[in-house]
ZAMAR-893983 format. One line per 2 residues: number of its first residue (from 1); for each residue x, y, z of C-alpha. Coordinates in steps of 0.25 Angstrom, whole numbers, padded with zeros to 4 digits, m for minus. Each point is the difference from the previous one (the first is absolute). Layout:
% ZAMAR-893983
NUM	X,Y,Z | ...
This chain:
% ZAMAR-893983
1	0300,0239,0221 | m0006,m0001,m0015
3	m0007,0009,m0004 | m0012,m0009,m0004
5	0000,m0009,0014 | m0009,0007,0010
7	0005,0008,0011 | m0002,m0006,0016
9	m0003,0014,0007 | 0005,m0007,0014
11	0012,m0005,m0006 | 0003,0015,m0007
13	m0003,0006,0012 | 0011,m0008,0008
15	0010,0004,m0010 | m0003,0014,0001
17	0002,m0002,0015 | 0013,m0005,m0003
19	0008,0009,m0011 | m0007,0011,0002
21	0000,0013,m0009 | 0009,m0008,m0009
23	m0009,m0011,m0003 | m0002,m0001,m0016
25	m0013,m0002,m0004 | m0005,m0006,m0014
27	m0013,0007,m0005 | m0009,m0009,0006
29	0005,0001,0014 | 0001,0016,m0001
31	m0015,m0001,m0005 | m0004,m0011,0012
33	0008,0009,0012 | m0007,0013,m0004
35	m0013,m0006,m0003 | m0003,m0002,0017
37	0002,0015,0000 | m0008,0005,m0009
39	m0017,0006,0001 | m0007,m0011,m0009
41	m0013,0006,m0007 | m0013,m0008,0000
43	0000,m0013,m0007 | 0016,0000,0000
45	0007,m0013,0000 | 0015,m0003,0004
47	0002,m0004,m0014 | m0007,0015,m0005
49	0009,0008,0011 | 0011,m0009,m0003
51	m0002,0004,m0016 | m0001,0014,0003
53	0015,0001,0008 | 0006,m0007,m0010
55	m0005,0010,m0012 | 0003,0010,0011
57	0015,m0004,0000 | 0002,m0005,m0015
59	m0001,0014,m0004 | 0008,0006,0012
61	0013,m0012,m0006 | m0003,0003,m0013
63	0012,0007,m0008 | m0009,0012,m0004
65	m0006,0002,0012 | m0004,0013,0005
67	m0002,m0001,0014 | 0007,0009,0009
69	0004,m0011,0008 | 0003,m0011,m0010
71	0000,m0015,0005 | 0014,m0006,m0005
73	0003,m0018,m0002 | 0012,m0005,0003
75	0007,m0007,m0010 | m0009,m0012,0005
77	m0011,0006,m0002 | m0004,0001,0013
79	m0003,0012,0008 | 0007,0006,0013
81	m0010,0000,0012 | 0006,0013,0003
83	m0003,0007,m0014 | m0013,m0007,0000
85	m0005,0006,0014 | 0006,0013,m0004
87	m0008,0000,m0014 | m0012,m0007,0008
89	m0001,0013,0008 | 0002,0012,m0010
91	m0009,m0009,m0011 | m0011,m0003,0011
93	0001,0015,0009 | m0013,0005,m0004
95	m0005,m0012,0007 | 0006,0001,0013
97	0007,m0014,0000 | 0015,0001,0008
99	0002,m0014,m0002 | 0008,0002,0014
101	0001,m0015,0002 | 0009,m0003,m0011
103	0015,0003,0001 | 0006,0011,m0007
105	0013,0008,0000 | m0003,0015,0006
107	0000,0008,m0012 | 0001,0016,0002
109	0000,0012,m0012 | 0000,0012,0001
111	m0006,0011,m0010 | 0007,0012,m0004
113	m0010,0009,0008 | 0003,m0007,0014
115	0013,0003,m0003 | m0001,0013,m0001
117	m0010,0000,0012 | 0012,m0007,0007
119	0011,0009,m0003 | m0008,0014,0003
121	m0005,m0007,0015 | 0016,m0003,0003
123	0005,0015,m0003 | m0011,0006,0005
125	0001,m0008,0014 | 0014,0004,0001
127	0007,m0013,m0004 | 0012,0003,m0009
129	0008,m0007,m0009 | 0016,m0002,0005
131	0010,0010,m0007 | 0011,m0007,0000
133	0006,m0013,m0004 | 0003,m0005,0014
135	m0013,0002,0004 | m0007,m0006,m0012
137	0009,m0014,0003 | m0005,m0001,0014
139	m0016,0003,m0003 | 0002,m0010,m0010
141	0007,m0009,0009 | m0013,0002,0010
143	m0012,m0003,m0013 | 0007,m0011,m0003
145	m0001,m0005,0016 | m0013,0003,0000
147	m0002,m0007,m0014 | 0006,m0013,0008
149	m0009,0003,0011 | m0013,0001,m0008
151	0005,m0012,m0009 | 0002,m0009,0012
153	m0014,0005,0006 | m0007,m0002,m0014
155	0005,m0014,m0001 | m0003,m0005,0015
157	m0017,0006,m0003 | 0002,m0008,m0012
159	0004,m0014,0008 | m0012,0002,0010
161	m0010,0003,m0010 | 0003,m0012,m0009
163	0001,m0008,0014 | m0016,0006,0003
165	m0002,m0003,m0017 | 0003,m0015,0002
167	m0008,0000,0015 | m0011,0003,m0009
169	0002,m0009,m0010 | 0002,m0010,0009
171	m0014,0003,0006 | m0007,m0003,m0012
């Protein structure tokens, strides 16, 4: 799509349904999508709200940008639905949006002090780390099981919420 030919909702919707989290979005689109989501103040139009995104994600793309969660364009200037629904839910927390409809990748970090949270609970409750090398090689053999396992159910909860995502569009 052009930048300056008018987006079809329906039509964007369908290809969300379709590709998912790695659905690239020109600016336009990215504004469009967020727009349904967001609390419209009195005597707000589509085109105001849609205005507002857009300034909203210039300065999170911009080179100098000083966000904490910066929005990056690929090299077709587009956007990533996944980056944009992350940035969509740090830049708009305050507001309470989750913008749980619209696919993303499960992101998780850590901070330093959750760490150190983590670390104390496992000595204290008397899980030890292994001593020796056999027994590192065979706990590692068992996380990286259990990484399969979480994998594997990560990606079948993904299939069945796209499948309920495009029940719903379908509704509509």
């Amino acid at each position: 799509m052009s930048q300056n030919r008018p987006t079809d909702e329906d039509s964007l919707r369908r290809r969300i349904a379709e590709m998912g989290a790695d659905t690239r979005l020109s600016r336009g689109e990215a504004t469009l999508i967020l727009a349904v989501y967001m609390k419209w103040k009195v005597g707000d139009t589509l085109a105001t709200v849609r205005k507002r995104i857009g300034t909203a994600i210039d300065r999170a793309s911009s080179a100098n940008s000083e966000e904490a969660v910066p929005l990056k364009r690929g090299a077709d200037r587009r956007f990533l639905m996944d980056d944009l629904v992350h940035w969509a839910r740090w830049h708009y927390r305050k507001t309470r949006l989750t913008f749980e409809d619209l696919p993303s990748h499960t992101r998780v970090s850590i901070d330093g002090s959750l760490k150190a949270r983590i670390g104390v609970r496992m000595r204290a409750s008397g899980v030890g780390y292994p001593g020796n090398l056999k027994d590192c090689q065979d706990l590692i053999g068992r996380l990286y099981l259990e990484i399969a396992e979480l994998k594997d159910h990560a990606s079948r909860r993904e299939v069945e919420r796209k499948r309920d995502l495009a029940a719903r569009f379908k509704k509509k």
